[in-house]
N, C-alpha and C positions, 0 to 999 in steps of 0.2 A: 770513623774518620776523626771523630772530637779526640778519643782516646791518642790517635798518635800526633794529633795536634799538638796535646799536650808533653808528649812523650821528646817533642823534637824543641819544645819550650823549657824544659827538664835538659832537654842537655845543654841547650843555649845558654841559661843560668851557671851551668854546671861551670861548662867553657868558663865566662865570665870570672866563675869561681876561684878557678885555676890561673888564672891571671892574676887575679886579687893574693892567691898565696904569694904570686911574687913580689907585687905593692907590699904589701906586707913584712916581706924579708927585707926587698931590696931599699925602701924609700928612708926607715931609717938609719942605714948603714951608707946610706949619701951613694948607693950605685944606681946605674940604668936601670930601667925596668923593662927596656926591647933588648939591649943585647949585656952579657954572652946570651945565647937561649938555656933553657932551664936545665939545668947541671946539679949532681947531688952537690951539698954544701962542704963535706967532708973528705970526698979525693977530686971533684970538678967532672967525673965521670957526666958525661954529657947522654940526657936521657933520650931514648930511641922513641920514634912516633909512638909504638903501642903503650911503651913506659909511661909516658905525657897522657895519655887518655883520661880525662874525669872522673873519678872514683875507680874505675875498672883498673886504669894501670896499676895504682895503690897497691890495688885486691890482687896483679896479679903478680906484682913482685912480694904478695906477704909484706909488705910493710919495710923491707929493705931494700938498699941499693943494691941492683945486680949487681956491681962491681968490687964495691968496700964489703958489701952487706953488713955495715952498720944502717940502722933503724931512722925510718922514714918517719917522722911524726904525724899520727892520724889525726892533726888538726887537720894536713892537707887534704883530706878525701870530704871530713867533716864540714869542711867550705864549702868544699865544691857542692857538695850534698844539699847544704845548706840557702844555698842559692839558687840551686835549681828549685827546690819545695818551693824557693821567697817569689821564685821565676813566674812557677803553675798557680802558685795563691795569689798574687799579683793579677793575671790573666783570669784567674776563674770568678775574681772580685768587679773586674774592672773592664773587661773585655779588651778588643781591639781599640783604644781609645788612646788621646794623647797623653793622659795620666797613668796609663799602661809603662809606655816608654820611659815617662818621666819618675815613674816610683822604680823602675826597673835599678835608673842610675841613681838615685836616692839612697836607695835599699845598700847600692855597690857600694857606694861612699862610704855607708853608713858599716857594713862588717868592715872594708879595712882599717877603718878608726880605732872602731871597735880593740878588735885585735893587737895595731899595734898598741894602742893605749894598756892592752891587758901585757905586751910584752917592755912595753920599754917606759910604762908612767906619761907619753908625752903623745899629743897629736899633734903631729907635722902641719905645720904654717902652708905647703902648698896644696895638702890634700882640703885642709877646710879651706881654704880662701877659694881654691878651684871650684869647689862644692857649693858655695857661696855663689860666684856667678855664675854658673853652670841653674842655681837654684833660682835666679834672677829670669836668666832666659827660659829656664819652664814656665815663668809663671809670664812673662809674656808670647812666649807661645799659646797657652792655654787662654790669656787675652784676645787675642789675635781671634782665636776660633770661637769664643765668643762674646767678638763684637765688645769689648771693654777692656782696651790692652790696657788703661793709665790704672782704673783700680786694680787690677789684678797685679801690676809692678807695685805700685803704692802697698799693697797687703804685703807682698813680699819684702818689702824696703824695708815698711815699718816692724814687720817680723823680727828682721834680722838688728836693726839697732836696738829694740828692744832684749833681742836674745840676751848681745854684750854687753847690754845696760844692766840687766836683773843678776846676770851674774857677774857679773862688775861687782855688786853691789853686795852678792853675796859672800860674796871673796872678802870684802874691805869687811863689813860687821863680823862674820864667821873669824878672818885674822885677827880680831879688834876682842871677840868674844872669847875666844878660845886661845888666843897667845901664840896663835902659830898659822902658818896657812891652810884656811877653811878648801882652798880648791886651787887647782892651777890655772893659768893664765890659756889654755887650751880650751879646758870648757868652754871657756865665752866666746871662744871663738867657732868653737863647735854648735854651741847654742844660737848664735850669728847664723851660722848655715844651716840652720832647721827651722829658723825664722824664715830665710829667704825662702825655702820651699814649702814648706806649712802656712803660712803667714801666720799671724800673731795670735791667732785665737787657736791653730794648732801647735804655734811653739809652749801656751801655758798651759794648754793637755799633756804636751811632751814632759813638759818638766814636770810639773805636778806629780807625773805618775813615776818620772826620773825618780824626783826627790821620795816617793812613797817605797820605792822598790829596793833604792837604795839604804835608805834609812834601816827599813825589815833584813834586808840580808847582813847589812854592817850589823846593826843591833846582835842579830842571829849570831855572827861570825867574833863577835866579842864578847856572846854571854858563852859560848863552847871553847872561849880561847886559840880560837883562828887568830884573830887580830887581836891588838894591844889596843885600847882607850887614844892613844897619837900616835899610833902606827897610818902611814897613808893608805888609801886605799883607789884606783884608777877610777873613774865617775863616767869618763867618755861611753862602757858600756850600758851603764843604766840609760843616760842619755840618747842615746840611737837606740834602745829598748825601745823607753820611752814614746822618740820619733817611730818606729814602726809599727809599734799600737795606733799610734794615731793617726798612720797609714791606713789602718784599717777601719777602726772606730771613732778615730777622732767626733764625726759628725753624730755619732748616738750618744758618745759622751755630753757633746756638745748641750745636744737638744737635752737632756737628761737630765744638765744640770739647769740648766732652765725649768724646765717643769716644776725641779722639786722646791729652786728654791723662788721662785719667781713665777707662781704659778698662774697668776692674774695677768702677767705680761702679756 
């Protein structure tokens, strides 16, 4: 029974998935994101229920559009895919609980960011701001149930002005140091929104491991001649990295770094 538990949480993510491809396409090119319904992008061929299925349609059109049969790109299955794992890892971490729910849409946020940021350099103003309050009401939900809505808001508040503050701040020295812009003006607001759901002692796990992850693959990616020394590079995904380690680990990290360095505490 646990198995198909799991199995109908796997497609649930999936689903989600597959909506997220269209956030994704559609939110920076300023369309809906409920109608037309999901249509290839190349002749508007309008996909049939089996076509639309989560990872399966993908698999069973081979990767093209019935119609044009030009190529279907397998990021879309790879979401979907991808959401479902975050779906059943989510659940199998956390159970039936209200932070079940709440990392669910966390998590959702956090790939379509992700992604546009990897296609287009920029995170869209109403997916963070929405994510922001959306991250506000988790954390007084999670108040609510126990019994301490005003810190639980307050953790979240302070999260998130912190987020924009630190990288505010890294934006101005980083431009100041380097003669050009250190980061875009998304970040902070994407760091904003992982404040309000982590609160602040998860948003500087987030970042810490952002800026550690990011640093090694930029490094990496400029000593093999991927990138140029001020060539930019999109940071949103390190960042929701980041936030979803600390989905999971945030609290061993936490304790972790206490022990080692504060071990009398």
């Amino acid at each position: 029974m646990f198995g198909i538990e799991l199995l109908l949480i796997f497609a649930l993510g999936a689903s989600i998935g597959s909506f997220l491809n269209v956030v994704i396409y559609r939110v920076p090119a300023g369309l809906s994101v409920i109608k037309p319904p999901s249509r290839c992008p190349y002749c508007s061929h309008r996909l049939k229920k089996h076509e639309n299925v989560p990872v399966l349609g993908w698999l069973w059109l081979k990767g093209r559009c019935s119609n044009c049969k030009r190529p279907i790109s397998p990021r879309y299955p790879l979401v979907e895919a991808a959401m479902g794992l975050l779906f059943v890892l989510v659940f199998w971490v956390f159970g039936w609980q209200v932070q079940t729910l709440g990392y669910w849409a966390f998590l959702s946020w956090l790939m379509a960011l992700s992604a546009i940021d990897l296609d287009t350099m920029t995170l869209p103003n109403p997916l963070t701001k929405s994510g922001l309050v959306v991250g506000l009401l988790f954390q007084i939900g999670a108040g609510w149930l126990h019994g301490d809505i005003v810190n639980y808001l307050m953790n979240g508040i302070i999260g998130a002005v912190l987020g924009i503050w630190l990288f505010d701040i890294i934006t101005i020295v980083g431009s100041f140091a380097f003669g050009q812009a250190a980061m875009g003006g998304g970040d902070a607001k994407l760091a904003a929104m992982m404040g309000a759901w982590l609160g602040w002692k998860g948003l500087l796990i987030a970042s810490f491991l952002a800026c550690g992850v990011g640093a090694f693959i930029g490094g990496g990616a400029i000593a093999i001649g991927l990138l140029s020394r001020r060539q930019p590079m999109p940071f949103g995904p390190f960042l929701a990295l980041g936030a979803a380690l600390t989905v999971f680990f945030g609290e061993f990290l936490w304790s972790a770094y206490w022990r080692l360095f504060f071990p009398l505490s």
